[in-house]
MIGU-453317 format. One line per field, with one value per residue: residue number from 0; y, x, z of N, C-alpha, C in turn. Coordinates in nm, 2 decimals. Example, Ala and Ser with C-alpha at 12.3 -4.5 7.8 and 13.67 -1.06 7.14 Angstrom:
// residues 2
seq = 0|1
nv = -0.57|-0.22
nu = 1.32|1.28
nw = 0.78|0.71
cav = -0.45|-0.11
cau = 1.23|1.37
caw = 0.78|0.71
cv = -0.33|0.00
cu = 1.32|1.29
cw = 0.78|0.79
This chain:
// residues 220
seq = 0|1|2|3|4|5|6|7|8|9|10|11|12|13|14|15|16|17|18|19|20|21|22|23|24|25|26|27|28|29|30|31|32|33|34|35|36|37|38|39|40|41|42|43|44|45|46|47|48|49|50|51|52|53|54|55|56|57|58|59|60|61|62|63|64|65|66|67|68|69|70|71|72|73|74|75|76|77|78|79|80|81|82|83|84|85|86|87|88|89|90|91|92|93|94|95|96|97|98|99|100|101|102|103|104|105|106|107|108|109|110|111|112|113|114|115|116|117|118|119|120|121|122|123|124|125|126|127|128|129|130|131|132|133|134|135|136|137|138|139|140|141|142|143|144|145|146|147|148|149|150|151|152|153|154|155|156|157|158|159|160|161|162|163|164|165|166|167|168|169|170|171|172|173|174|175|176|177|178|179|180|181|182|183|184|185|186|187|188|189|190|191|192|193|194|195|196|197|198|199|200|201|202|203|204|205|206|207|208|209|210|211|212|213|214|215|216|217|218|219
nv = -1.72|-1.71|-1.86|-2.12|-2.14|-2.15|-2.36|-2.57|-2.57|-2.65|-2.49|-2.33|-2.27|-2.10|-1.88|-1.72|-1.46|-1.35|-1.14|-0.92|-0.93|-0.81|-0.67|-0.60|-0.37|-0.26|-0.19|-0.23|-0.08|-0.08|-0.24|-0.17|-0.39|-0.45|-0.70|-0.79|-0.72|-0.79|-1.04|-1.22|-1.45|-1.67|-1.91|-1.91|-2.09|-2.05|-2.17|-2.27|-2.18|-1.92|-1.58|-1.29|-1.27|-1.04|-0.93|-1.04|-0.91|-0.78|-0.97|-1.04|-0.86|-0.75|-0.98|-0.94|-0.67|-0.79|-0.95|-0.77|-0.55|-0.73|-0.70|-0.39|-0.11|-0.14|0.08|0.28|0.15|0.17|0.06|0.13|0.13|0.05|-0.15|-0.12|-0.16|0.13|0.32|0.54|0.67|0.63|0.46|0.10|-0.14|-0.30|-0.47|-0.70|-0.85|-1.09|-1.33|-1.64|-1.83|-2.05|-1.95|-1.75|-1.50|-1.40|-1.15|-1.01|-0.74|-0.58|-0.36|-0.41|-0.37|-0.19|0.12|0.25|0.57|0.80|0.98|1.00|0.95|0.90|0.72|0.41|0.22|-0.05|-0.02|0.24|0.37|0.31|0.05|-0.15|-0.42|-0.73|-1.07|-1.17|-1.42|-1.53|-1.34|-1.41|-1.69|-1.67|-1.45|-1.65|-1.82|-1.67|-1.56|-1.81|-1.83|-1.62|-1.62|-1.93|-1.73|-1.60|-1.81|-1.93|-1.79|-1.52|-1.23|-1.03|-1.04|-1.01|-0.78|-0.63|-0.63|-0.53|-0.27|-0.20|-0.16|0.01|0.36|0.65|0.74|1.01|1.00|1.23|1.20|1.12|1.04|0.86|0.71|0.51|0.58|0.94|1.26|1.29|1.25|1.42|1.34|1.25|0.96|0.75|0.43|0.11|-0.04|-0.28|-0.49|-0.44|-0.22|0.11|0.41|0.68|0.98|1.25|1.64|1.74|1.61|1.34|1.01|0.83|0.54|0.32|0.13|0.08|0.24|0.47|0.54|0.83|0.98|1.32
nu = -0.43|-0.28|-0.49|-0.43|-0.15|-0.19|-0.30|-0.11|-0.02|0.29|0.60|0.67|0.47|0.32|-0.02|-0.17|-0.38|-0.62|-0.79|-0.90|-1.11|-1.07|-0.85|-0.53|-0.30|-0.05|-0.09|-0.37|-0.42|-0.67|-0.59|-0.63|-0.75|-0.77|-0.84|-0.54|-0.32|-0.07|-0.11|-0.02|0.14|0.29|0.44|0.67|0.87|1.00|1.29|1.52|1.76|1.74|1.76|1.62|1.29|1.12|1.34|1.27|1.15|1.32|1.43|1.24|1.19|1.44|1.40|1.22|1.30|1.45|1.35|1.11|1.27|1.35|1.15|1.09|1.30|1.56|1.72|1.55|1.45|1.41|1.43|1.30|1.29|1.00|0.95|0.82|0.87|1.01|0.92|1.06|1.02|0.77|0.55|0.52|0.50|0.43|0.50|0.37|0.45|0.32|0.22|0.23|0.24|0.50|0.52|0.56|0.38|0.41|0.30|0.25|0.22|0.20|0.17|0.09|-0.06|-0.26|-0.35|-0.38|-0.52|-0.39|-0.44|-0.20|0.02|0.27|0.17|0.21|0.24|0.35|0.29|0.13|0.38|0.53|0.58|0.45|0.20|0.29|0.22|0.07|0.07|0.29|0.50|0.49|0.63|0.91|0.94|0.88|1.08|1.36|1.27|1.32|1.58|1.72|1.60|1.74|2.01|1.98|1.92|2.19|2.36|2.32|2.14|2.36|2.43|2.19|2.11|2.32|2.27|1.99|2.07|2.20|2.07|1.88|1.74|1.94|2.21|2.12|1.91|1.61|1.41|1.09|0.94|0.69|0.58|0.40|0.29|0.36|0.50|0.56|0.89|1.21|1.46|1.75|1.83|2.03|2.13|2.08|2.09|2.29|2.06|1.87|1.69|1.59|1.81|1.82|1.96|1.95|1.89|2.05|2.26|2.25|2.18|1.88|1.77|1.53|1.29|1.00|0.72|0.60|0.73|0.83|0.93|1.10
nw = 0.61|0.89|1.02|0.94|0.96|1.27|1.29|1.17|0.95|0.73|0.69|0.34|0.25|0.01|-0.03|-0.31|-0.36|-0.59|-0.55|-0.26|-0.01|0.29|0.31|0.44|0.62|0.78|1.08|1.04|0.87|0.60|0.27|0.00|-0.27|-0.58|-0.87|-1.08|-0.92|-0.66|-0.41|-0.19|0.10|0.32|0.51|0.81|1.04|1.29|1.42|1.74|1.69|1.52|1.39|1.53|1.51|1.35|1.22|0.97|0.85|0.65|0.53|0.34|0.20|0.02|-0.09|-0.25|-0.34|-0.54|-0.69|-0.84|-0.93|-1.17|-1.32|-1.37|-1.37|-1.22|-1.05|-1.00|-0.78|-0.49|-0.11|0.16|0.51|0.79|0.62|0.31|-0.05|-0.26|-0.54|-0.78|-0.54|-0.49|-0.27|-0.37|-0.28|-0.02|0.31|0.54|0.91|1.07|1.41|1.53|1.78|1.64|1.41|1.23|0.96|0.69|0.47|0.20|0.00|-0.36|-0.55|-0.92|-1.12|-1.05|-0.83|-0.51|-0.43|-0.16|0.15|0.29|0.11|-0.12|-0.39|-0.60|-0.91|-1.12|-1.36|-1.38|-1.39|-1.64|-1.68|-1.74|-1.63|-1.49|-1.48|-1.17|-1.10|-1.21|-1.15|-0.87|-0.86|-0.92|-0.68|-0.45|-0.51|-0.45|-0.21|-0.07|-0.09|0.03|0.29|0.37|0.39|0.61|0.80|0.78|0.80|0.94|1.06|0.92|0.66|0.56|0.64|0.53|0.29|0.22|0.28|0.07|-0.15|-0.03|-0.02|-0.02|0.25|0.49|0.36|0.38|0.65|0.84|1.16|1.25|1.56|1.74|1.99|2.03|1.93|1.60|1.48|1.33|1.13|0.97|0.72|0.90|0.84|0.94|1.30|1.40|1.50|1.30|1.34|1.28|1.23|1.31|1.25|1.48|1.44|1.64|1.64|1.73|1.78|1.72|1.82|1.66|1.68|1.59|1.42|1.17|0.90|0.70|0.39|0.37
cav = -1.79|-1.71|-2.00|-2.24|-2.15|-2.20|-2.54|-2.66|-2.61|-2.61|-2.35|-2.28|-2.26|-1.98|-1.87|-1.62|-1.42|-1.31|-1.01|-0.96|-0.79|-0.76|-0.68|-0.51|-0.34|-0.28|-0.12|-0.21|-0.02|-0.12|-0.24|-0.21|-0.49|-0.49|-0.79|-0.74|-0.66|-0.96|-1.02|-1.37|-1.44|-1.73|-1.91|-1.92|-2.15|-2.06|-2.28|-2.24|-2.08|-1.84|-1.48|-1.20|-1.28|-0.94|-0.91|-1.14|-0.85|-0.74|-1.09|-1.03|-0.68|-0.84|-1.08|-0.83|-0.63|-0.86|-0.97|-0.67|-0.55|-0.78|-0.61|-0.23|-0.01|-0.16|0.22|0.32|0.12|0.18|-0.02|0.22|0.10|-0.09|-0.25|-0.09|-0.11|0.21|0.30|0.66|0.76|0.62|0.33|0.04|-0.25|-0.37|-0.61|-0.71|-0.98|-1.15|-1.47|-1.70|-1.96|-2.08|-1.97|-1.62|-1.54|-1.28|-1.08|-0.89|-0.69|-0.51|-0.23|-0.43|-0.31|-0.06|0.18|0.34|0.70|0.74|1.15|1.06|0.96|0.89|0.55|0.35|0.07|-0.09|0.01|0.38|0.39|0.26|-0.07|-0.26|-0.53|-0.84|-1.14|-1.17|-1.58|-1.53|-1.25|-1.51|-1.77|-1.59|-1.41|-1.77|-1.87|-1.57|-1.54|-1.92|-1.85|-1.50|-1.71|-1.97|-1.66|-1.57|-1.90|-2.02|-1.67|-1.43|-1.14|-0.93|-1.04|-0.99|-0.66|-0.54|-0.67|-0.44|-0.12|-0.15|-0.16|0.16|0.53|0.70|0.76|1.11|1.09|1.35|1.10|1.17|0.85|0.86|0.64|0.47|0.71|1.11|1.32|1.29|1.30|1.43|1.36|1.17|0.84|0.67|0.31|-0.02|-0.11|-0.45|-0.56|-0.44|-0.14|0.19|0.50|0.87|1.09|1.40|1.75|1.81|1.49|1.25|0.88|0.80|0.36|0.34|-0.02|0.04|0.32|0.48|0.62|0.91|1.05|1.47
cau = -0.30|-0.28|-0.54|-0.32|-0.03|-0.17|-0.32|0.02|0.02|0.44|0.70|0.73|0.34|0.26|-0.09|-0.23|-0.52|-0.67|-0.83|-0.88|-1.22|-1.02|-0.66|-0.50|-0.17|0.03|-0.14|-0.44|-0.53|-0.72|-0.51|-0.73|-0.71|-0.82|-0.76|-0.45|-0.20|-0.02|-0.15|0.05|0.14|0.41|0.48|0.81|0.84|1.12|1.41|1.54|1.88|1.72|1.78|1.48|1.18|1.12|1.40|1.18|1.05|1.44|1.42|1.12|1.22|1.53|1.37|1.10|1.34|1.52|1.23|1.04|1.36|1.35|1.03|1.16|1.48|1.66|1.85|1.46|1.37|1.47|1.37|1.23|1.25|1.06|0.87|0.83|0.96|0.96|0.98|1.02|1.00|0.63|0.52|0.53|0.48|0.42|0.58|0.31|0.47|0.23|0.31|0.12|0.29|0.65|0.51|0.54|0.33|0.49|0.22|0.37|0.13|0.27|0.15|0.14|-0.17|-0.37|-0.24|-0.48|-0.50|-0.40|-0.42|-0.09|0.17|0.26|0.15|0.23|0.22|0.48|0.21|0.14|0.53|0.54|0.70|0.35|0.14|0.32|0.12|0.09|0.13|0.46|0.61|0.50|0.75|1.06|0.99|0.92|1.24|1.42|1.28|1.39|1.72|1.77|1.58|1.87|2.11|1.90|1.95|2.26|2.48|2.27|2.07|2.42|2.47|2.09|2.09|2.44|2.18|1.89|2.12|2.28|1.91|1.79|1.77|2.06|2.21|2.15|1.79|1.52|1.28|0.98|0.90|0.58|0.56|0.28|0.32|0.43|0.47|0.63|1.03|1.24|1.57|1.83|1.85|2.21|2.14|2.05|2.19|2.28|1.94|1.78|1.61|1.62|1.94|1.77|1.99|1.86|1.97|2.17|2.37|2.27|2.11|1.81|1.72|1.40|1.23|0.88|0.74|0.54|0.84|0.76|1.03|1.04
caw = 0.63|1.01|1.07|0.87|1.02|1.38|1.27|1.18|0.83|0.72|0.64|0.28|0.18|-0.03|-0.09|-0.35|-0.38|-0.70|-0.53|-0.10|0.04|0.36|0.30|0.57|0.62|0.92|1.22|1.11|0.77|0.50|0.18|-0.14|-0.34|-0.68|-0.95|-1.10|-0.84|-0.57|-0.27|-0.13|0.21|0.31|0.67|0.87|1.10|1.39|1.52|1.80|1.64|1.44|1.43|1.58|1.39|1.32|1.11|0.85|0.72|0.60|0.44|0.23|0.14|-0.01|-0.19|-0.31|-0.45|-0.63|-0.82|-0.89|-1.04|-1.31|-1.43|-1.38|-1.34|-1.03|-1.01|-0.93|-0.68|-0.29|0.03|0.31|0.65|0.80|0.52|0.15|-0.15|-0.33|-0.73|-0.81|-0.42|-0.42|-0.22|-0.49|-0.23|0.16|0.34|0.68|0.95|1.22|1.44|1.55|1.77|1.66|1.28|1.18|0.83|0.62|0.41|0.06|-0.13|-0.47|-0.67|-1.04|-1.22|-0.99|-0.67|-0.41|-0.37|-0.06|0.16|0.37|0.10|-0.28|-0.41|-0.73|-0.94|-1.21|-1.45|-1.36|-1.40|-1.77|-1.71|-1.75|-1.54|-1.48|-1.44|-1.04|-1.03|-1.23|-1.08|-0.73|-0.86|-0.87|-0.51|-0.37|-0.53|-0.37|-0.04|-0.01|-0.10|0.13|0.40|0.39|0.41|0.74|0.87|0.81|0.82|1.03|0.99|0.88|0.52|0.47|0.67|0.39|0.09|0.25|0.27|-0.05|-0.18|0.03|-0.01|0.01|0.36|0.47|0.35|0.53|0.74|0.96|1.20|1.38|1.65|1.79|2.04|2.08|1.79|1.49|1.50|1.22|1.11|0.85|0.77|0.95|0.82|1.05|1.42|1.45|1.50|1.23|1.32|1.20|1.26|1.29|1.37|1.47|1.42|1.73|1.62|1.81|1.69|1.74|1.74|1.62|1.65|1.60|1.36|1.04|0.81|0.57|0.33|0.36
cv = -1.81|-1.85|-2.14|-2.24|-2.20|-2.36|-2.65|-2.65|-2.58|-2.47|-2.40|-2.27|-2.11|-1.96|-1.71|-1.55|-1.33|-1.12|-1.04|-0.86|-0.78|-0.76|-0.57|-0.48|-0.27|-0.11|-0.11|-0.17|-0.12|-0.13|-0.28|-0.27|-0.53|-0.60|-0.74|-0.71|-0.81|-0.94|-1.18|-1.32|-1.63|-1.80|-1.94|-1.99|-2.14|-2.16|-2.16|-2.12|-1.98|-1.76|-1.41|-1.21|-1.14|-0.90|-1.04|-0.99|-0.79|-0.84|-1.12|-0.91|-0.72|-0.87|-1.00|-0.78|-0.66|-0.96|-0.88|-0.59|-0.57|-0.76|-0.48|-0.20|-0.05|0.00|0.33|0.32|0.11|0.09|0.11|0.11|0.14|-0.19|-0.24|-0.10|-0.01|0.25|0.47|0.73|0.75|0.48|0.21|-0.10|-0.24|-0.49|-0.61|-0.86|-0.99|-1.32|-1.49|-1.82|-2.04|-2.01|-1.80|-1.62|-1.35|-1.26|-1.01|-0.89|-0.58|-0.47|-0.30|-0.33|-0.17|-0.03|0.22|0.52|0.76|0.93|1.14|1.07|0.86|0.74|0.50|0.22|0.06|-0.02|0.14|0.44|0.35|0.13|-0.20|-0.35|-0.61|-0.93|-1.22|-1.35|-1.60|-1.50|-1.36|-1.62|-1.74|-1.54|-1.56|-1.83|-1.79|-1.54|-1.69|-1.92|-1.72|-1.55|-1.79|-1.89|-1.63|-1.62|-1.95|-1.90|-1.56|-1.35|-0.99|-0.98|-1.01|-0.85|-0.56|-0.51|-0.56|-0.32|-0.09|-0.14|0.00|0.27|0.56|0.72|0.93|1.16|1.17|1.23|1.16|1.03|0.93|0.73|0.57|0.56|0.78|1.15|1.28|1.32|1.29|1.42|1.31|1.03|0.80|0.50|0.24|-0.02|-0.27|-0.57|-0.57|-0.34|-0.02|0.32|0.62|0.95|1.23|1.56|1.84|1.68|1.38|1.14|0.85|0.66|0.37|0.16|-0.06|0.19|0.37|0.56|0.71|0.99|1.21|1.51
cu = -0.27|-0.37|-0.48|-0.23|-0.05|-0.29|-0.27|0.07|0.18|0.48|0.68|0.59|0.30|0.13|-0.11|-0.35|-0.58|-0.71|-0.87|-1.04|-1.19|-0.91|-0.63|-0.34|-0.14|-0.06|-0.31|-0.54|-0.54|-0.59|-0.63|-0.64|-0.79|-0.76|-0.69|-0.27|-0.20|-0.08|-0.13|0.10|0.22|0.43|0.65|0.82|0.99|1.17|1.44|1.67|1.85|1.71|1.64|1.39|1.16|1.19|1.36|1.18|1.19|1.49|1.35|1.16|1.31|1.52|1.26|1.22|1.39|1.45|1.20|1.16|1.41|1.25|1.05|1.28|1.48|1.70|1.68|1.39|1.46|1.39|1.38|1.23|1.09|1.03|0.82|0.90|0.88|0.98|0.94|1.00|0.83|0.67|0.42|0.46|0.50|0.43|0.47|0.35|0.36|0.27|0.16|0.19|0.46|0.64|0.50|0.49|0.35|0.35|0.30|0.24|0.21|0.16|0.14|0.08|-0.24|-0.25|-0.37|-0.44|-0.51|-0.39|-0.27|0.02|0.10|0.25|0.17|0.20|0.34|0.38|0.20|0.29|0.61|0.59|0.57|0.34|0.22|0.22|0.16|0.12|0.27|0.55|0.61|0.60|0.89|1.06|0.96|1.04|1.36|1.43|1.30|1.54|1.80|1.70|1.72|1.98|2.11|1.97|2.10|2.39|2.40|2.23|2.21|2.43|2.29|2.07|2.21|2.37|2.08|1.98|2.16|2.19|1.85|1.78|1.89|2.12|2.21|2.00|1.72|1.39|1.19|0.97|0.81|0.58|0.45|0.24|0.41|0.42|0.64|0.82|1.14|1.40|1.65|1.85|2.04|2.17|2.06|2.11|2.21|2.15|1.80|1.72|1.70|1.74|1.88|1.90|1.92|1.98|2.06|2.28|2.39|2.19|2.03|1.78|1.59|1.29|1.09|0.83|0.68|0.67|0.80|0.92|1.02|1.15
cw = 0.78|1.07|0.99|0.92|1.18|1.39|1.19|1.01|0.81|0.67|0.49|0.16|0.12|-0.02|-0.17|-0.41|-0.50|-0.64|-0.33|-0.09|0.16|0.39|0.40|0.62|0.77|0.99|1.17|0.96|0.67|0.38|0.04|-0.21|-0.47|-0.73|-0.98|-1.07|-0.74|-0.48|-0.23|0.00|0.24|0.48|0.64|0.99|1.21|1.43|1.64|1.82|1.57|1.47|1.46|1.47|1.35|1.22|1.01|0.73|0.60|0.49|0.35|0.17|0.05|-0.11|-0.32|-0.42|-0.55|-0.73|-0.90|-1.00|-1.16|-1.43|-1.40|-1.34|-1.20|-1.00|-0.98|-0.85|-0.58|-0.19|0.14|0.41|0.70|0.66|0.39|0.11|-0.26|-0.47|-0.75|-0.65|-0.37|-0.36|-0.35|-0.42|-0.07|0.23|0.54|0.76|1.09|1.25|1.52|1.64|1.71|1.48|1.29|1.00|0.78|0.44|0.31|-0.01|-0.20|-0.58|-0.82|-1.16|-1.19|-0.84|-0.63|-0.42|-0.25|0.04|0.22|0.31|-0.03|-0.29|-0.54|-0.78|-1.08|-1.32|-1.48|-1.38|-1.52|-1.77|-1.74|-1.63|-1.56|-1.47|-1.31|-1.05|-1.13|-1.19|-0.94|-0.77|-0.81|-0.75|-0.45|-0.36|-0.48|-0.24|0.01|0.01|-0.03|0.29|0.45|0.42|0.58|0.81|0.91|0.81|0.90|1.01|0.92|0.76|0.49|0.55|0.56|0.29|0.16|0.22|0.17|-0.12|-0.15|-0.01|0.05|0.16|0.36|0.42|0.41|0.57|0.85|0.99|1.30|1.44|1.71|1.90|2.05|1.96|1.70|1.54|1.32|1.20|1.00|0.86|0.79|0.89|0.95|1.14|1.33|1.41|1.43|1.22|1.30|1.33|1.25|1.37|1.29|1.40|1.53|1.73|1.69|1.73|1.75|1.74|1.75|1.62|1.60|1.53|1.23|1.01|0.65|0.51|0.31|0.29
């Protein structure tokens, strides 16, 4: 999709992939991709008025949940900062954004059929969770139909009504969070919700807030 997007292909092109032999999730790792499970990928094509691309991925999250919910217990699924959605407190799905040019291409892989076993942290699928496989170019209707219609929220009201819809979605405030960093060590604290701009609220345990913009997030 990246080479479509930077040879002009438009905004609102899905494609999806039966199965990936090099799926790849944020910073880099490997995303096993058996048949069965989604693996679609989406361009965005920036204006000049539009809010921090970055906050996309808040816009897919969104839309994510608001699908996936129609095939299991909404009151089980949470949005993690920056980029899962989780079902039961596992990682259910991955939201990866890369740009290219005025086009940023928003990556969502979901858990349907099969999960990875993974050493750093719990992983899932709608299946392993009793709710059954979906069939991935169905469930892909409805989130195209969704993240068009939390896109337009993006656009034409700003990233705070789709940052309200993300938190009222999330883990509780007050969760226990670990964020590793790209660099230093690990830092641990609770989640405070969103700034403004989308990124993430630690505060620590001498009470202070940490902003977090950049970040692996593990639930402890």
């Amino acid at each position: 999709m990246i080479a479509l997007a930077a040879a002009g292909a438009g905004e609102g092109l899905w494609l999806r992939a039966r199965t990936q032999t090099a799926g790849r999730g944020r910073q880099g790792r490997d995303w096993v991709s058996p048949p069965g499970n989604l693996y679609a990928s989406t361009i965005v094509r920036l204006r000049p008025r539009d809010p921090a691309a970055p906050t996309l991925a808040l816009v897919a999250a969104v839309a994510l949940d608001e699908i996936v919910g129609a095939y299991a217990d909404p009151a089980r699924l949470a949005l993690k900062w920056p980029n899962d959605l989780m079902l039961d407190g596992a990682k259910l799905s991955g939201i990866l954004l890369e740009r290219t040019g005025d086009a940023v291409v928003i990556g969502i892989g979901v858990n349907l059929a099969h999960h990875p076993l993974l050493p750093d942290r719990v992983v899932t699928s709608l299946a392993a969770a009793g709710f059954g496989a979906p069939d991935p170019a169905e469930l892909l209707i409805g989130l195209a139909e969704a993240f068009a219609r939390w896109l337009a929220v993006w656009r034409q009201d700003g990233i705070a009504a789709v940052r309200a819809r993300w938190l009222a979605q999330a883990h509780p405030r007050g969760t226990a969070l670990s964020v590793r960093a790209p660099e230093g060590a690990p830092v641990d604290g609770l989640f405070d919700g969103l700034d403004e701009s989308g990124a993430l609220r630690l505060k620590l345990a001498d009470g202070t807030v940490r902003i977090v913009h950049a970040g692996d997030v593990f639930m402890i």
